[in-house]
C-alpha positions in Angstrom: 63.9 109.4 130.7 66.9 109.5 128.7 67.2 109.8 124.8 68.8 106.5 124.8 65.8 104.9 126.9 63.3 106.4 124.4 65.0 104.7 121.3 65.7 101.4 123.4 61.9 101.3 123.7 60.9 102.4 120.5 63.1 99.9 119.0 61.7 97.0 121.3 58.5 97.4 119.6 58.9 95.8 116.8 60.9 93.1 118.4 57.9 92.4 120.3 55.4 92.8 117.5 57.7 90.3 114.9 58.1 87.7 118.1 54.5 87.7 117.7 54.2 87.2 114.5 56.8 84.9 114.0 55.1 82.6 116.7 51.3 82.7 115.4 52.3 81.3 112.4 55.0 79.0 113.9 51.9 77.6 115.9 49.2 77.2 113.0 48.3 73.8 113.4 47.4 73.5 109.6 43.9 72.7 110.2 41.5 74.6 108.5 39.3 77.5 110.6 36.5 79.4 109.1 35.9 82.5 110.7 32.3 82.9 108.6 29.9 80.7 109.3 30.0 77.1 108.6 26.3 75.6 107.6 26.0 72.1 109.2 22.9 69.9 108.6 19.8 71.4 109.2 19.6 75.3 110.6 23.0 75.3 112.3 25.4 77.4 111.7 29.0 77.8 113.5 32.2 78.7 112.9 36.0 77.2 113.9 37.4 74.1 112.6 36.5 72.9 109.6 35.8 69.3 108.5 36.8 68.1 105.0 33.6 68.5 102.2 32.7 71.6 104.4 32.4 75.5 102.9 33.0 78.0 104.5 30.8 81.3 103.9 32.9 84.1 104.6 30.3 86.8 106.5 31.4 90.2 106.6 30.0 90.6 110.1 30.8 94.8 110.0 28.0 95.3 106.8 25.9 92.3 107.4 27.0 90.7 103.4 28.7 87.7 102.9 32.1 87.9 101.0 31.9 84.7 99.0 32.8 80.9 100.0 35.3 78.8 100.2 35.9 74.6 100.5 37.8 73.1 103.1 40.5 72.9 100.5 40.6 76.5 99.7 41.1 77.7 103.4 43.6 75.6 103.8 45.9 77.1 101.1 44.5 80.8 102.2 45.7 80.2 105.4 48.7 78.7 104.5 49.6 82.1 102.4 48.8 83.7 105.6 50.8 81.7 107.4 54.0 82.7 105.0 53.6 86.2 105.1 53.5 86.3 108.4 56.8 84.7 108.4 57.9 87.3 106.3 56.5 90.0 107.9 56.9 88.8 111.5 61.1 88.6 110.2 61.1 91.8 108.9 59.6 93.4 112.4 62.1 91.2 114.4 65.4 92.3 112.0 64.3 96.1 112.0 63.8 96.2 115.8 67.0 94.2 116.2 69.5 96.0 114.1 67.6 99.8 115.4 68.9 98.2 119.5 72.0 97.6 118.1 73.2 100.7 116.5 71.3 102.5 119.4 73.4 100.3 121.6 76.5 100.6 120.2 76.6 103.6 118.7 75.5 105.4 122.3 77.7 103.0 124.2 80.7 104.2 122.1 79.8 107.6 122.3 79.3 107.3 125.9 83.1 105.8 126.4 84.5 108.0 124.1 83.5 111.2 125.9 
């Protein structure tokens, strides 16, 4: 494999990883999930999509504790802010691993011709 192939591919990475991103939050569907445990009527319990006047208690399945709750309301705007940053961060990923298979691109190409 040639130095140029090893930069192409290490600078595909994060095109592929900001693609991602950019399309899980392009594809939230705005309605609120809980990802703890929703307490229905009674003695169940399940999580997914919430209902409005639910709460959601967010368990911490790794130690067993629950990390507080939140209304129907308030995981809608978390998962809004979620949505956002991914935006941003899914961007960031996709202009990095853009610009680093360009300059590799060119700047090799170039060289390539010149020599």
């Amino acid at each position: 494999m040639s130095f140029r192939g090893l930069l192409l591919g290490l600078f595909a990475v994060p095109v592929v990883v900001g693609g991602y991103l950019l399309t899980q939050a392009a594809t939230a569907d705005g309605t609120p999930r809980c990802d703890g445990i929703i307490e229905e009527y009674g003695d169940q319990e399940r999580s997914g999509p919430m209902k409005p006047g639910e709460t959601c208690d967010l368990y911490d399945f790794a130690d067993g504790r629950s990390a507080g709750t939140r209304t129907y309301e308030q995981q809608g705007k978390a998962q809004d802010a979620d949505a956002g940053r991914d935006y941003w961060t899914g961007g960031l990923w996709l202009a990095y691993g853009v610009a680093g298979l360009t300059v590799v691109t060119v700047h090799l190409g170039l060289r390539r011709r010149g020599a």
